[in-house]
Biotite code that builds the C-alpha atoms (Angstrom):
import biotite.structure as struc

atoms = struc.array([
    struc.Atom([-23.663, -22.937, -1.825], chain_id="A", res_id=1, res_name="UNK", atom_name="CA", element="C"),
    struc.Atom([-26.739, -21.135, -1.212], chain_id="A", res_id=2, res_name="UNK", atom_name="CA", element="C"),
    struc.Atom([-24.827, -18.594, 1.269], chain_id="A", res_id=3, res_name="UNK", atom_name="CA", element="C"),
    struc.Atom([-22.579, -17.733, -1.696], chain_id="A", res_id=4, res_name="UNK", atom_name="CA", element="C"),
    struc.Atom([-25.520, -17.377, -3.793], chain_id="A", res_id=5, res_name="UNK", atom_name="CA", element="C"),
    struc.Atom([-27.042, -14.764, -1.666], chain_id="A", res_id=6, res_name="UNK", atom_name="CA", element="C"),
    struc.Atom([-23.778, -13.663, -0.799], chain_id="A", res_id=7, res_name="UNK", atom_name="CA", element="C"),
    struc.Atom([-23.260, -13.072, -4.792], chain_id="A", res_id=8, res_name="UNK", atom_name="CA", element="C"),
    struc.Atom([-26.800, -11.095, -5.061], chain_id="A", res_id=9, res_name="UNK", atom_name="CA", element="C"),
    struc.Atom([-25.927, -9.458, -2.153], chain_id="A", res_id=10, res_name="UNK", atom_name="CA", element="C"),
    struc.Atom([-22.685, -8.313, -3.571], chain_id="A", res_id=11, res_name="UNK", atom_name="CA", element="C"),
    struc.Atom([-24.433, -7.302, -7.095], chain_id="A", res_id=12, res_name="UNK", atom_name="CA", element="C"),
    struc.Atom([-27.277, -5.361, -5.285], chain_id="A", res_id=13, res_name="UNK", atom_name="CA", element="C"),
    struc.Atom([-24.210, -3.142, -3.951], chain_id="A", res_id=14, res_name="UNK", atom_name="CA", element="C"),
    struc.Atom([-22.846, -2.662, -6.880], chain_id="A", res_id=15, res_name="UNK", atom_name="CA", element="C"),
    struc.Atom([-25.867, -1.617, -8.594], chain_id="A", res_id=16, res_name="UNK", atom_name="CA", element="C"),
    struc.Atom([-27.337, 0.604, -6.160], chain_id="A", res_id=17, res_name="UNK", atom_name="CA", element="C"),
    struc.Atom([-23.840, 2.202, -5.893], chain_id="A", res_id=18, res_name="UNK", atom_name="CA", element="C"),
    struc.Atom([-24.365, 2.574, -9.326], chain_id="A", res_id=19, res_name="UNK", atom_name="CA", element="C"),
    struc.Atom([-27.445, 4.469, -9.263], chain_id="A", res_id=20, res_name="UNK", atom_name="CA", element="C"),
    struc.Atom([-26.041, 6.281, -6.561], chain_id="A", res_id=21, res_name="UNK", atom_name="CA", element="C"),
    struc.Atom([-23.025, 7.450, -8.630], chain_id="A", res_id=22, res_name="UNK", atom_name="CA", element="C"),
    struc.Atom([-25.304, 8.634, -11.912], chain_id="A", res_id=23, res_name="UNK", atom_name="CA", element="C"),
    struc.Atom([-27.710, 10.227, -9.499], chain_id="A", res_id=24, res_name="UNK", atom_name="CA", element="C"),
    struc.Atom([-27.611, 14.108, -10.056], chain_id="A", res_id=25, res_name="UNK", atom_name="CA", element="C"),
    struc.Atom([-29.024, 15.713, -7.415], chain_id="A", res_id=26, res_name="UNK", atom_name="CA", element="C"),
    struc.Atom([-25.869, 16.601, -5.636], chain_id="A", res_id=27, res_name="UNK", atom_name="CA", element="C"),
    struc.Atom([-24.104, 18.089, -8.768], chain_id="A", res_id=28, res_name="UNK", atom_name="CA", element="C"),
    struc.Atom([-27.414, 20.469, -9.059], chain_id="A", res_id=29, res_name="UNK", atom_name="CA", element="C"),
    struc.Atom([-27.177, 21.378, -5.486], chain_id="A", res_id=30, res_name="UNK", atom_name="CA", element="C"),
    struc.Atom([-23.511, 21.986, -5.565], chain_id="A", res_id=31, res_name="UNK", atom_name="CA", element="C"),
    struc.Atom([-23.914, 24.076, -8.918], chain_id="A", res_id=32, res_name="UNK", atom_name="CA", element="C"),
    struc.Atom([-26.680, 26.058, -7.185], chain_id="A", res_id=33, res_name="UNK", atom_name="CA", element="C"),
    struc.Atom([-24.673, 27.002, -4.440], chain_id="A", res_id=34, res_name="UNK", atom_name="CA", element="C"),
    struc.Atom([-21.184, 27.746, -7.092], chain_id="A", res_id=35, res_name="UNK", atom_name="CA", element="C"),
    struc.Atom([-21.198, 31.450, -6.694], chain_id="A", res_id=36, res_name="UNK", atom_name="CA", element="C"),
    struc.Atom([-21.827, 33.488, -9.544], chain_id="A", res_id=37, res_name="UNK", atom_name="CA", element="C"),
    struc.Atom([-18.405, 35.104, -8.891], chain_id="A", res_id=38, res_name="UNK", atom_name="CA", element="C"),
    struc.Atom([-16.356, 32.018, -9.579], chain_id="A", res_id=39, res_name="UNK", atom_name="CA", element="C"),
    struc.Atom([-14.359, 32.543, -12.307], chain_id="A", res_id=40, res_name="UNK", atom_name="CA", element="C"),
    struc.Atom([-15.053, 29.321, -14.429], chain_id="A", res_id=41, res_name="UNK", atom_name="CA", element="C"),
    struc.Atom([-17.303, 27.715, -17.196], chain_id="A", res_id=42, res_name="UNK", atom_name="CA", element="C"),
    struc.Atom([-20.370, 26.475, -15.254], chain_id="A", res_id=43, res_name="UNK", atom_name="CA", element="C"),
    struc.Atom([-20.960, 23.862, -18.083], chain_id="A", res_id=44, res_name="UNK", atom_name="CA", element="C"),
    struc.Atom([-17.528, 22.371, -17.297], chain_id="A", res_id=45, res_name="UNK", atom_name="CA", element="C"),
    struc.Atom([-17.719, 22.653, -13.705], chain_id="A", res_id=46, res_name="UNK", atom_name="CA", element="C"),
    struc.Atom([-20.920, 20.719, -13.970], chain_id="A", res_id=47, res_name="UNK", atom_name="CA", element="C"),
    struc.Atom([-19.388, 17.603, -16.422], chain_id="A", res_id=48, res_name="UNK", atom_name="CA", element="C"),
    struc.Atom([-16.726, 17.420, -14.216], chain_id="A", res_id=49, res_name="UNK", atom_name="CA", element="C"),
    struc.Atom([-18.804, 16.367, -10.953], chain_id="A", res_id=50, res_name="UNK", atom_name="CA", element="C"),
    struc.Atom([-20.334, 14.081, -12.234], chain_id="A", res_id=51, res_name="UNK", atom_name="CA", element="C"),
    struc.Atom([-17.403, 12.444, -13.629], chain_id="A", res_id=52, res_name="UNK", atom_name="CA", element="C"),
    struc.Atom([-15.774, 13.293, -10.262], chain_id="A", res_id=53, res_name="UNK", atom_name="CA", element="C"),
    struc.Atom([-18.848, 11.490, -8.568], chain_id="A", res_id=54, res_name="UNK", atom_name="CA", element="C"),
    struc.Atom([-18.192, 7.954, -10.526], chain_id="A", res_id=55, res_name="UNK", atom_name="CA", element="C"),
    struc.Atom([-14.635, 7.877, -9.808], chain_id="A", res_id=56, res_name="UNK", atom_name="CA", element="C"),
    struc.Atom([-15.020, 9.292, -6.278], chain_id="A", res_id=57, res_name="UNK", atom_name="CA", element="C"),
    struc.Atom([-17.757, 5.865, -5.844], chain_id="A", res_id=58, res_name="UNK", atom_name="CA", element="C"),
    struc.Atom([-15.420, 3.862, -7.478], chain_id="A", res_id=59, res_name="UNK", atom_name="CA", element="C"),
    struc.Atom([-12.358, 4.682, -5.660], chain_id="A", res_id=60, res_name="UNK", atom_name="CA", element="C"),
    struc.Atom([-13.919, 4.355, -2.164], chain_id="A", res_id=61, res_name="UNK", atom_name="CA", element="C"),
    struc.Atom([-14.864, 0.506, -2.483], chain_id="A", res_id=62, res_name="UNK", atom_name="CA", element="C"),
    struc.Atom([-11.015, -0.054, -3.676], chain_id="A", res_id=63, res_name="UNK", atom_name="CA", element="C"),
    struc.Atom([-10.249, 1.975, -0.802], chain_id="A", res_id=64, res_name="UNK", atom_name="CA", element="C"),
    struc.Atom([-12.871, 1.581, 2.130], chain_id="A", res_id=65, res_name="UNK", atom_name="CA", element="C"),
    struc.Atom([-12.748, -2.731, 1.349], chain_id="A", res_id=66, res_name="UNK", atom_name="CA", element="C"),
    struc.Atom([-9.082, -3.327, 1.339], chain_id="A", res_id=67, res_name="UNK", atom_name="CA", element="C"),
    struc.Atom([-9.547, -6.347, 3.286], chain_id="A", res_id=68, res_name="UNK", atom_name="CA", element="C"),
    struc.Atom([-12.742, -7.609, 2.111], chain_id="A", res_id=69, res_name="UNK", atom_name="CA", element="C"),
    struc.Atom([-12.197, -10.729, 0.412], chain_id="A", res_id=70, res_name="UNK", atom_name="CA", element="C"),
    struc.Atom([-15.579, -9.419, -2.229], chain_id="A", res_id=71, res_name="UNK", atom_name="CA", element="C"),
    struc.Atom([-13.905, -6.569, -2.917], chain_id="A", res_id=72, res_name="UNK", atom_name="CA", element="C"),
    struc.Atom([-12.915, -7.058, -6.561], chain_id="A", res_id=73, res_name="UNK", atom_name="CA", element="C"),
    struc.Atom([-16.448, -8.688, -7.581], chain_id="A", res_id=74, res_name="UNK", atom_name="CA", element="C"),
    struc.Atom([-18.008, -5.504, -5.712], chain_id="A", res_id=75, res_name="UNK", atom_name="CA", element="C"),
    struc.Atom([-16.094, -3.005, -8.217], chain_id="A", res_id=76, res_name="UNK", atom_name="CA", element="C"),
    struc.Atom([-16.761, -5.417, -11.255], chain_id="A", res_id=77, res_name="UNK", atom_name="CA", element="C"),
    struc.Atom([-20.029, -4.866, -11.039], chain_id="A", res_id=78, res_name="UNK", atom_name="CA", element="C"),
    struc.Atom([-20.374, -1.186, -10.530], chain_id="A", res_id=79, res_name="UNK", atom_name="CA", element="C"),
    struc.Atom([-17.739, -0.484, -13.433], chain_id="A", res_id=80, res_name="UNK", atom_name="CA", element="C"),
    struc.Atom([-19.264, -2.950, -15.306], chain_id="A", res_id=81, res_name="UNK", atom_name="CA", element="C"),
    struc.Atom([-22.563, -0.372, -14.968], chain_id="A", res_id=82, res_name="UNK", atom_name="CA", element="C"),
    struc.Atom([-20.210, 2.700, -15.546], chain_id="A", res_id=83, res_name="UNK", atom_name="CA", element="C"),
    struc.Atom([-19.221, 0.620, -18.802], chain_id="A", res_id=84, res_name="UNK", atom_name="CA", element="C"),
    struc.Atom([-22.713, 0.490, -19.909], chain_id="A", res_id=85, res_name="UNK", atom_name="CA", element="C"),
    struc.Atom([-23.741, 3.555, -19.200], chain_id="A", res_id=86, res_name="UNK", atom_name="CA", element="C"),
    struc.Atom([-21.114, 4.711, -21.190], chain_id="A", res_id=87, res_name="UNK", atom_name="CA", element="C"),
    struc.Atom([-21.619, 2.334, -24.533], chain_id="A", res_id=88, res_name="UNK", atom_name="CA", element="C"),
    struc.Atom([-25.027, 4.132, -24.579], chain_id="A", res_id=89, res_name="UNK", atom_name="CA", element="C"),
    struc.Atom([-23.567, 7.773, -24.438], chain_id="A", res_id=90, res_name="UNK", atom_name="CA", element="C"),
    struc.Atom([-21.440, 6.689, -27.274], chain_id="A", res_id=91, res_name="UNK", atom_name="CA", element="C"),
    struc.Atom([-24.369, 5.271, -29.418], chain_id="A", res_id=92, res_name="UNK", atom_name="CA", element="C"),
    struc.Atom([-26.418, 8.155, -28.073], chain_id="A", res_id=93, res_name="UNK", atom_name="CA", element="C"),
    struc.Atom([-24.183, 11.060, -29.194], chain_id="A", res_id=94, res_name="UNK", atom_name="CA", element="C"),
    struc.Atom([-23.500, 9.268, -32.598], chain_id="A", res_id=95, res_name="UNK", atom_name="CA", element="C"),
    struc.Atom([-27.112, 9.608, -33.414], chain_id="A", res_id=96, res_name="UNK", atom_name="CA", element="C"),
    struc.Atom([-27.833, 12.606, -31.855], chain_id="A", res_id=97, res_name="UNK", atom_name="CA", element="C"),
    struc.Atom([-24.696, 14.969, -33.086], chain_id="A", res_id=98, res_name="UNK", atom_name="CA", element="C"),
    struc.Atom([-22.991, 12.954, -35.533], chain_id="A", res_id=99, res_name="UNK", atom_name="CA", element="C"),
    struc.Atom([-19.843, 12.618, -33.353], chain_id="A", res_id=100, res_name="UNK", atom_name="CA", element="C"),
    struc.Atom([-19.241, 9.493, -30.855], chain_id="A", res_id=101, res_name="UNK", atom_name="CA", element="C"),
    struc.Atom([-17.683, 10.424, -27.150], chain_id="A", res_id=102, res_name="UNK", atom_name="CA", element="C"),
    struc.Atom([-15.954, 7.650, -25.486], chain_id="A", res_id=103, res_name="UNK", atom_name="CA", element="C"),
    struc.Atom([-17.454, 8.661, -21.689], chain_id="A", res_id=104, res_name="UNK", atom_name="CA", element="C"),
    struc.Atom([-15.989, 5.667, -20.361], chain_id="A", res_id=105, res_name="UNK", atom_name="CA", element="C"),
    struc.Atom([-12.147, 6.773, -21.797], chain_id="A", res_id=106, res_name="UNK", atom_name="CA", element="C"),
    struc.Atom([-12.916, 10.105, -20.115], chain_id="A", res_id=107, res_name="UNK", atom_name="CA", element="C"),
    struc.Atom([-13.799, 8.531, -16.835], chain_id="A", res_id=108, res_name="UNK", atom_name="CA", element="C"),
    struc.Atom([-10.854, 6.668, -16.966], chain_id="A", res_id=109, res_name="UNK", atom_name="CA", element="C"),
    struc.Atom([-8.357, 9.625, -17.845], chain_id="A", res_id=110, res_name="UNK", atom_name="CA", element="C"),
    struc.Atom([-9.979, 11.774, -15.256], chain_id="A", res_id=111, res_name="UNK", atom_name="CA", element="C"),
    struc.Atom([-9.687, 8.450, -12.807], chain_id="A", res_id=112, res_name="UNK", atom_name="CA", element="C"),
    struc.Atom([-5.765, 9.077, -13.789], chain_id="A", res_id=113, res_name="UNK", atom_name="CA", element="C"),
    struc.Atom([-5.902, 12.487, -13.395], chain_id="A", res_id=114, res_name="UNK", atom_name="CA", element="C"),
    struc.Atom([-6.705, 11.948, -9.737], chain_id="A", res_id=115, res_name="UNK", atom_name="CA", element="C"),
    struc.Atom([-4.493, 9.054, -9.048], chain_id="A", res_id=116, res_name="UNK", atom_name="CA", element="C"),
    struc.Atom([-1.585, 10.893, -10.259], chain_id="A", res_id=117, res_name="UNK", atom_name="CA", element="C"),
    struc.Atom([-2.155, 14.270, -8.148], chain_id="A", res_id=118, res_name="UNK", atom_name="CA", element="C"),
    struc.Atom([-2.927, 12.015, -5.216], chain_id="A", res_id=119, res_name="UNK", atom_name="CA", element="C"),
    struc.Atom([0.675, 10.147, -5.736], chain_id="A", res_id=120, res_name="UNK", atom_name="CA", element="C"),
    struc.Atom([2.148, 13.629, -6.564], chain_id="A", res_id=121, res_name="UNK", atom_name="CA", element="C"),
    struc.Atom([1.705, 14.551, -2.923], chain_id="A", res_id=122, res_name="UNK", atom_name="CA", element="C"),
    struc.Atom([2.011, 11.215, -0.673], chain_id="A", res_id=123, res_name="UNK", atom_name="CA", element="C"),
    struc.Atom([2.904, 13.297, 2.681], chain_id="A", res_id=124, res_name="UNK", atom_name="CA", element="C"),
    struc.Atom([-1.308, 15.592, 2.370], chain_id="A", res_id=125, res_name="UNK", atom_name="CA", element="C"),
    struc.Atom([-3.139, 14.569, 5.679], chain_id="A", res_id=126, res_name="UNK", atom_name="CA", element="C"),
    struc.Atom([-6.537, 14.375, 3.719], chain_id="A", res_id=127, res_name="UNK", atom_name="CA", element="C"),
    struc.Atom([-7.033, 13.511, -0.257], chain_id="A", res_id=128, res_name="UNK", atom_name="CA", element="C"),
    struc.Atom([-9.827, 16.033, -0.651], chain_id="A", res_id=129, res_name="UNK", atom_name="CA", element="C"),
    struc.Atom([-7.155, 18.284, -0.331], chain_id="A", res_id=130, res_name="UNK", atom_name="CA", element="C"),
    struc.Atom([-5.501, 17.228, -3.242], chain_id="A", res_id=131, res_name="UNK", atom_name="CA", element="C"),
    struc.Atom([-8.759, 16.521, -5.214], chain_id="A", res_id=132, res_name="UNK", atom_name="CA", element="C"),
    struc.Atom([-10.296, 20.126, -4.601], chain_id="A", res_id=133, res_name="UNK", atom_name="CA", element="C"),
    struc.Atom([-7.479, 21.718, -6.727], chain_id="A", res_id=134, res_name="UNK", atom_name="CA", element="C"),
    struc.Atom([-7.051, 19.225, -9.463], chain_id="A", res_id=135, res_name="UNK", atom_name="CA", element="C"),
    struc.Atom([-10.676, 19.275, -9.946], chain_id="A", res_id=136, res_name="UNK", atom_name="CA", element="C"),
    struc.Atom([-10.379, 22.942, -10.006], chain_id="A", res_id=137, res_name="UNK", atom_name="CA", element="C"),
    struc.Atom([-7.445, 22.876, -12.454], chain_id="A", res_id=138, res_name="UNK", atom_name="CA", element="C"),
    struc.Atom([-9.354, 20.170, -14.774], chain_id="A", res_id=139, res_name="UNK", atom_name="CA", element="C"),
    struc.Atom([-12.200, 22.969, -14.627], chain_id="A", res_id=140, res_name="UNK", atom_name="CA", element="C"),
    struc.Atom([-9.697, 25.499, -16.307], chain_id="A", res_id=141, res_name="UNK", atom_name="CA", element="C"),
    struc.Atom([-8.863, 27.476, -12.981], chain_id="A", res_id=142, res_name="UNK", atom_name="CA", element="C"),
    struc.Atom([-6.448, 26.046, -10.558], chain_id="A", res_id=143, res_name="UNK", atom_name="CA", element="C"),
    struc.Atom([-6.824, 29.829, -8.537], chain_id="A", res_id=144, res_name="UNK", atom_name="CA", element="C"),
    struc.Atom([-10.404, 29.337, -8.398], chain_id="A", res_id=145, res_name="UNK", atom_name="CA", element="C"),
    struc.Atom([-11.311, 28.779, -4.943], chain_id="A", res_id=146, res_name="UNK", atom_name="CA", element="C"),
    struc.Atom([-15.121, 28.145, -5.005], chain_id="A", res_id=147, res_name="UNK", atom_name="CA", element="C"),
    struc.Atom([-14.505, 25.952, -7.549], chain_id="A", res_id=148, res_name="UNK", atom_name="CA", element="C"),
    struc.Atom([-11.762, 24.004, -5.364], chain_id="A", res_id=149, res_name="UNK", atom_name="CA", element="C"),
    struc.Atom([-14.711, 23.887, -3.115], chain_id="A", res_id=150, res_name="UNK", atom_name="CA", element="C"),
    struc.Atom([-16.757, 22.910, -4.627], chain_id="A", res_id=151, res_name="UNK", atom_name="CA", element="C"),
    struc.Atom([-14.499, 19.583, -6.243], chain_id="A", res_id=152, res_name="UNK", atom_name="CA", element="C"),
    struc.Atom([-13.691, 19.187, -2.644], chain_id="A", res_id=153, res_name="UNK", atom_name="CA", element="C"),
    struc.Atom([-17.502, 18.905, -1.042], chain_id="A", res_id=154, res_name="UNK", atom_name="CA", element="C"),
    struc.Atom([-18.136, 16.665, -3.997], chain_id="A", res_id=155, res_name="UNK", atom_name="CA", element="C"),
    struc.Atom([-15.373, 14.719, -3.286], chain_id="A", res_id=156, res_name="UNK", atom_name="CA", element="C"),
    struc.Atom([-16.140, 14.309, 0.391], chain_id="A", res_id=157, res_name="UNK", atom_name="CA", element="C"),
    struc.Atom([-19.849, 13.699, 0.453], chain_id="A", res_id=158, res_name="UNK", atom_name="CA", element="C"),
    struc.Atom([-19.691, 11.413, -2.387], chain_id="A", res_id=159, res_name="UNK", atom_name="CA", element="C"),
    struc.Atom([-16.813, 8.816, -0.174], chain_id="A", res_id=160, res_name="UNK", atom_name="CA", element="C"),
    struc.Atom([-18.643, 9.939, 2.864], chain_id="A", res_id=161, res_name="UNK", atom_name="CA", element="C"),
    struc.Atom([-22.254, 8.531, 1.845], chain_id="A", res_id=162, res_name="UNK", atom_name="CA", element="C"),
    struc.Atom([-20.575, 5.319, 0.236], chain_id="A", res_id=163, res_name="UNK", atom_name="CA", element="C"),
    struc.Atom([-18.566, 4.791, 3.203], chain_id="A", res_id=164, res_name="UNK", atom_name="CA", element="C"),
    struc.Atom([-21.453, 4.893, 5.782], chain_id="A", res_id=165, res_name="UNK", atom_name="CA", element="C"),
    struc.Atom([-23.506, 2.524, 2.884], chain_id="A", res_id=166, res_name="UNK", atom_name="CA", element="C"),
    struc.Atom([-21.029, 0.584, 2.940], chain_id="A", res_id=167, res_name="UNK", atom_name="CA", element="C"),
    struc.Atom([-20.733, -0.209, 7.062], chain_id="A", res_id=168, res_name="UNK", atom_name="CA", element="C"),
    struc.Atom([-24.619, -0.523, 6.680], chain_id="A", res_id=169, res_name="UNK", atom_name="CA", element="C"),
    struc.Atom([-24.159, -3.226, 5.068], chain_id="A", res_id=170, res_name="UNK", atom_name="CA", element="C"),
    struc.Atom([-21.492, -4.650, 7.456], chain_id="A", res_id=171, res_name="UNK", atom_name="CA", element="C"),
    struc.Atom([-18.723, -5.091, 4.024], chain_id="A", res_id=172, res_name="UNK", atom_name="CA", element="C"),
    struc.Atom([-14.902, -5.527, 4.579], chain_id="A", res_id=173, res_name="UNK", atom_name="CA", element="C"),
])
């Protein structure tokens, strides 16, 4: 009982720190520093879209990186269950701020469609960043854009890299 209990804290510590993680913002300034001033896109929309490419880049690598790991489920409850929260108070934020409610979580959850359905659109690519670089480029409003492929693609890749090695620190799965 009390293994499970620490086992349980253990498991919600993840999830919130993966959390934090995921909201953090520091890599979507650094990767919109380094977007060229050439790329033909809306900065503004390049930078919503990494962050929401962030939270559903976290969220898909503990589905994907803890297949076998029998606190897998519990693990993503908790960190969506934070993504859910976050979200309620962008809604009530907005609503008293502009007048208009956005339902953040909805667009995490289209996007997190969006993704899922270009991945499945092209079973047979060796590597998913590959398939995630232009989508997010194409979600941007420039599928031809190639520093903006790039830069969907380095987000994309650090973000599953840095949960993947968190995750084996902490010996998961």
């Amino acid at each position: 009982m009390e293994k499970m209990e620490r086992e349980k804290s253990a498991i919600e510590r993840a999830g919130e720190e993966l959390f934090n993680f995921a909201v953090d913002r520091e890599d979507v300034k650094m990767l919109m520093a380094y977007l060229p001033a050439q790329a033909h896109i809306e900065r503004g929309k390049v930078e919503y879209e990494l962050q929401l490419l962030k939270i559903i880049s976290v969220g898909w690598s503990i589905s994907y990186f803890l297949q076998g790991w029998s606190g897998k489920n519990e693990l993503a409850e908790v960190y969506w269950k934070g993504i859910h929260e976050l979200s309620a108070g962008i809604y009530s934020t907005t609503g008293l701020m502009i007048g208009q409610h956005i339902d953040y979580f909805q667009e995490v959850r289209k996007r997190l469609d969006t993704y899922v359905h270009a991945l499945g659109a092209k079973p047979g690519a060796a590597e998913p960043a590959a398939v995630i670089g232009p989508e997010f480029a194409r979600v941007c409003g420039n599928v031809d854009d190639v520093y903006t492929v790039l830069t969907g693609s380095r987000m994309f890749i650090g973000t599953i890299g840095r949960v993947k090695a968190y995750l084996e620190a902490l010996a998961l799965g």
